[in-house]
Wavefront OBJ file of the C-alpha trace (Angstrom):
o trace
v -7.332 35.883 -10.294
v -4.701 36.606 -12.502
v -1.919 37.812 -9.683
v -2.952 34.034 -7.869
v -2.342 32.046 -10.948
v 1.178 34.133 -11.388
v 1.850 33.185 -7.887
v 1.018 29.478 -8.443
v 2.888 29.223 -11.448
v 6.112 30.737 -10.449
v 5.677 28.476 -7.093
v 5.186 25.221 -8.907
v 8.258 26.448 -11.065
v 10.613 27.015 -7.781
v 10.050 23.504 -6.362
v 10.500 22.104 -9.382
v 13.884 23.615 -9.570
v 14.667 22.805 -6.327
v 13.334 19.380 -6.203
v 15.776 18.857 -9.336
v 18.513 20.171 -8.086
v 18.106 17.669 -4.698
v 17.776 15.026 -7.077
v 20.991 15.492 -8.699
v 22.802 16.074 -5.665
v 21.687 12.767 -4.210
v 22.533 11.288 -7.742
v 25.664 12.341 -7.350
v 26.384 11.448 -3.333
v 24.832 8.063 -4.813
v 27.109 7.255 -7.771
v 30.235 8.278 -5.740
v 29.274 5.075 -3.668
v 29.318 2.582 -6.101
v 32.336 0.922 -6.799
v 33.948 1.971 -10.255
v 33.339 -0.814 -13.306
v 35.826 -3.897 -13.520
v 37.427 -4.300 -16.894
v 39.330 -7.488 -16.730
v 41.309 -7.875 -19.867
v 41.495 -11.379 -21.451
v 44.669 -12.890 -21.651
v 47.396 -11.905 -24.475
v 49.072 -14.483 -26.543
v 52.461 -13.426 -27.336
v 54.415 -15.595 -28.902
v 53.575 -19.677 -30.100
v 55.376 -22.578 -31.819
v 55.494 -25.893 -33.030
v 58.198 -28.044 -32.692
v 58.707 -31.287 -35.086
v 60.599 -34.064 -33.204
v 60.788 -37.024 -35.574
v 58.466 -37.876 -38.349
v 54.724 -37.035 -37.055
v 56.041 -36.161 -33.564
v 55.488 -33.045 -32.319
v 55.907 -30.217 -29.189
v 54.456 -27.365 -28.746
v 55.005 -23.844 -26.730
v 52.892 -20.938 -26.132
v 53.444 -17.712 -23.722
v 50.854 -15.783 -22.563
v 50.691 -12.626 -20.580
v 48.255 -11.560 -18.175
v 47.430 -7.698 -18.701
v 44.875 -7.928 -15.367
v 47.611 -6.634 -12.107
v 44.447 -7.701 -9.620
v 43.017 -10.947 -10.726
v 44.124 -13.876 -11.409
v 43.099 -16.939 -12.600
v 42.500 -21.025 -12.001
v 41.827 -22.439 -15.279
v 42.325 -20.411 -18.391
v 40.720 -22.671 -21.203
v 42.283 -23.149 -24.181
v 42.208 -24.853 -27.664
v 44.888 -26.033 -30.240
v 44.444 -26.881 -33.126
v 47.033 -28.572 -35.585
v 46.780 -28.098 -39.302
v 48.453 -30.630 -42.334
v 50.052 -29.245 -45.656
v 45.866 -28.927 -47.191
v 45.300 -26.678 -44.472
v 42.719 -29.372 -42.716
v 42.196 -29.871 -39.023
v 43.788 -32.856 -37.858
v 43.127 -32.386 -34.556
v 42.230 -30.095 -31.783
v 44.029 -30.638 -27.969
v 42.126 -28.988 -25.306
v 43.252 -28.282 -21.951
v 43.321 -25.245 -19.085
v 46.522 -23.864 -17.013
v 46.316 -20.896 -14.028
v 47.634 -17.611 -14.148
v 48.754 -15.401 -11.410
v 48.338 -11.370 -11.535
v 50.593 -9.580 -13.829
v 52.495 -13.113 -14.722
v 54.316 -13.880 -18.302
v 53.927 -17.850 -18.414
v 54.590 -20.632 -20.784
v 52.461 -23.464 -21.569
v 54.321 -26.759 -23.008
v 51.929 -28.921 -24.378
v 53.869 -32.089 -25.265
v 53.849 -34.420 -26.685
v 51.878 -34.134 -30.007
v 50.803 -37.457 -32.481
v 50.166 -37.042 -35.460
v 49.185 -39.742 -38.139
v 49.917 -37.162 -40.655
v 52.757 -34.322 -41.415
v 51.577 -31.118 -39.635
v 52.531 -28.167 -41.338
v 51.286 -25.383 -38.078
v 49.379 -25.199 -35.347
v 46.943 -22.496 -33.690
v 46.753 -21.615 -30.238
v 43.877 -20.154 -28.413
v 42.173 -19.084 -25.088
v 38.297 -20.009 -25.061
v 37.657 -19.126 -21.152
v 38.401 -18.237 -18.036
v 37.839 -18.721 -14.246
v 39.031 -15.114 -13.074
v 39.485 -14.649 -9.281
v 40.185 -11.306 -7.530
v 43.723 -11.227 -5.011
v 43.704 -8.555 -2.292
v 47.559 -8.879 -1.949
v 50.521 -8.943 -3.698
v 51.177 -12.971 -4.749
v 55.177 -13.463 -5.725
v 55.658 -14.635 -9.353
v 57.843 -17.548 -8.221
v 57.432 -19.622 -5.179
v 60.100 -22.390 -6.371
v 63.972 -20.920 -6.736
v 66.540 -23.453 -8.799
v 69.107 -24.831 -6.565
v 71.187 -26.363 -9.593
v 71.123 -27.327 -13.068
v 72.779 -29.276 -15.503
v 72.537 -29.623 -19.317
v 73.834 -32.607 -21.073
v 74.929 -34.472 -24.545
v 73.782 -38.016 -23.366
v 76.141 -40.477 -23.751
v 76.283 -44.670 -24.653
v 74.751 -47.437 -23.523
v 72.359 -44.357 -22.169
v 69.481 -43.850 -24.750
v 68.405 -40.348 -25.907
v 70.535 -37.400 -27.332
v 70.496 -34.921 -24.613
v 68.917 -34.290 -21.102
v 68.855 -31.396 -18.081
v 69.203 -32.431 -14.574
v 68.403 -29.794 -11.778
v 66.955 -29.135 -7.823
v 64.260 -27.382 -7.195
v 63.599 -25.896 -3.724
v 60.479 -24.806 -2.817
v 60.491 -21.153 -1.159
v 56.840 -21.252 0.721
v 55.748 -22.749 4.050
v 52.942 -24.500 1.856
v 52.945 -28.352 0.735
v 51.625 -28.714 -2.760
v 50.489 -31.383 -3.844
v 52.105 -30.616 -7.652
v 53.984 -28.315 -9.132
v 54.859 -28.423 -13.235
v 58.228 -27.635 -14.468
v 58.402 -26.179 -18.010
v 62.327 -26.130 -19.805
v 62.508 -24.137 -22.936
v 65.904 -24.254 -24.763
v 67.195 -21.417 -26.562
v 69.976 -20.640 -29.460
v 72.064 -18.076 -30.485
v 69.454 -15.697 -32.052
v 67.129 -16.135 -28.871
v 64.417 -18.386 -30.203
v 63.476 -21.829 -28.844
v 64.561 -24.655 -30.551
v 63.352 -27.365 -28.188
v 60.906 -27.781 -24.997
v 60.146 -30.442 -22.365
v 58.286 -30.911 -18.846
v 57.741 -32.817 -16.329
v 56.019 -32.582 -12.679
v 56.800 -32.611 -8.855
v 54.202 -34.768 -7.187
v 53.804 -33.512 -3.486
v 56.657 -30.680 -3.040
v 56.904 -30.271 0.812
v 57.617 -26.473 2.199
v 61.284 -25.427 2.564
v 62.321 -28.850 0.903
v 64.791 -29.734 -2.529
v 63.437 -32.432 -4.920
v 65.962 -33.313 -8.234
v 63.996 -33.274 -11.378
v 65.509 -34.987 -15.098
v 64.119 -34.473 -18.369
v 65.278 -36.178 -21.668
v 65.292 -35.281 -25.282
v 65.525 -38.772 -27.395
v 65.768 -37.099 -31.259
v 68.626 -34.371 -31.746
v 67.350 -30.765 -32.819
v 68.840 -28.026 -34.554
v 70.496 -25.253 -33.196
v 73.328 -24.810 -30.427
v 72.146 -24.207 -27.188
v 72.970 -21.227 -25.929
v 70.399 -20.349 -23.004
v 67.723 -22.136 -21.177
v 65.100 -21.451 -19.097
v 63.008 -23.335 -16.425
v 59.947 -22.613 -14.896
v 57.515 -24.067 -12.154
v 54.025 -23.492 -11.666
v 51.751 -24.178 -9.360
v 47.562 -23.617 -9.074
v 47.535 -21.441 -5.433
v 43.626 -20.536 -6.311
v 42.410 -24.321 -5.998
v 42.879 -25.512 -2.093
v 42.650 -29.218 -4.141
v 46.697 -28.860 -4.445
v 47.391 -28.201 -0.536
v 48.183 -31.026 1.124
v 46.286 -31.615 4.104
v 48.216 -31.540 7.783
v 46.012 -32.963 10.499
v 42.849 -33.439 8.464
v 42.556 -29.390 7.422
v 43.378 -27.907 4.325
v 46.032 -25.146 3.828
v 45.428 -22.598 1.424
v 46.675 -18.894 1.062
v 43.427 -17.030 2.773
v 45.727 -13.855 2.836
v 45.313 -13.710 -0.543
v 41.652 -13.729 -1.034
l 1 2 3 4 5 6 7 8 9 10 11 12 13 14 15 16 17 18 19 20 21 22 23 24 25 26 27 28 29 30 31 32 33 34 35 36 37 38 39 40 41 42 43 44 45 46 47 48 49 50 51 52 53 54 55 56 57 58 59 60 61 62 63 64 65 66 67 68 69 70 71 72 73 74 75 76 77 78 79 80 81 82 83 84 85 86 87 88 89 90 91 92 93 94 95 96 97 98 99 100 101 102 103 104 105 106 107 108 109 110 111 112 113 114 115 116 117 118 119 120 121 122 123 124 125 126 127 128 129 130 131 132 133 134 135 136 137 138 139 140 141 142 143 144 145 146 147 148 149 150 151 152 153 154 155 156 157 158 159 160 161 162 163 164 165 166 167 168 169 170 171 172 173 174 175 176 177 178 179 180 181 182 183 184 185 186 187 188 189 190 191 192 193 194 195 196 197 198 199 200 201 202 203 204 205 206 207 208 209 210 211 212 213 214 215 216 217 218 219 220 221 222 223 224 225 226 227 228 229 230 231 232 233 234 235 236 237 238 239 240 241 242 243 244 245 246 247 248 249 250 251 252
């Protein structure tokens, strides 16, 4: 009796051991099929500033990166909110924009009332609609055909304004397309902003574009830049061509 319980003991102990050591293999064969965890980091804020025009009139500019190469998205939600000299809320603007994989953007929000002196400002991203991209999306669809910065002379009103042609590089119609100018000085930092939009931009076309700046603003103006943007993640901004909508399926 003693030799068959031995027997049954050390049998119940090798199928244990074996039994585990099937279960971690197929553990193993298992895990190496599930796809690895997504960590989508939130967008990066890396610079912001507020601009005082005239009395309680005010611009503002933020640029924010996208860390995520494989995602991007359709409406990043954001808040600011603009401070007086006792450090109160005057008011909060709210608002979204779209960011493509990998992109460096900025974000004029302009313009700004105030019925009080504002003293700063505080910029920040509350959400976002992230979408995955199987394909490489450029970082510019639009190339700048021509561009002209100028002192504004009299009877014309304001104190300066840029004139410029934008061509659109895609075989896609869009039904808008923002253009952002940021103006630089001598030590590299903005000194004045502006926008404006392109309201249905056909493919492998030129439209002009003019922005003014009425008030005068420190600062020589030594460099400028000028971006466009456009949302390719919401088929909304395609126009249609023979009642179907275009969108980029490559890159979804």
């Amino acid at each position: 009796m003693p030799r068959l319980l031995k027997q049954i003991v050390i049998a119940f102990i090798f199928f244990v051991v074996v039994g585990f050591i099937i279960y971690l293999s197929f553990f193993k064969d298992s895990a190496l099929l599930l796809p690895p965890q997504v960590v989508i980091q939130p967008p990066q804020i890396v610079s912001e500033r507020l601009f005082r025009i005239k009395n309680f009139d005010y611009d503002f500019l933020a640029e924010i990166k996208n860390p995520n190469v494989d995602f991007g998205a359709t409406d990043v939600f954001y808040e600011l909110s603009l401070f007086d000299q006792n450090n109160e809320v005057v008011s909060v603007r709210r608002g979204s924009l779209n960011l493509l994989p990998g992109q460096i953007r900025y974000e004029v929000i302009a313009p700004i009332t105030a019925d009080r002196e504002l003293t700063r400002a505080v910029f920040k991203i509350t959400n976002a609609d992230w979408q995955k991209t199987r394909e490489f999306i450029p970082q510019s669809l639009f190339s700048l055909r021509s561009r002209e910065y100028l002192m504004i002379e009299p009877p014309e009103q304001g104190f300066s304004k840029l004139e410029g042609i934008l061509f659109n590089n895609s075989n896609f119609d869009f039904d808008r397309v923002d253009v952002h100018i940021i103006l630089f000085d001598g030590d590299n930092q903005p000194v004045a902003v502006n926008k404006t939009d392109i309201r249905t931009f056909l493919a492998k076309t030129e439209r002009f574009f003019e922005v003014k700046w009425p008030e005068s603003f420190g600062g020589d103006i030594r460099r400028l830049e000028i971006n466009a943007y456009t949302d390719i993640f919401k088929n909304d901004n395609f126009i249609k061509e023979y009642g179907t909508q275009e969108k980029f399926q490559k890159f979804y």
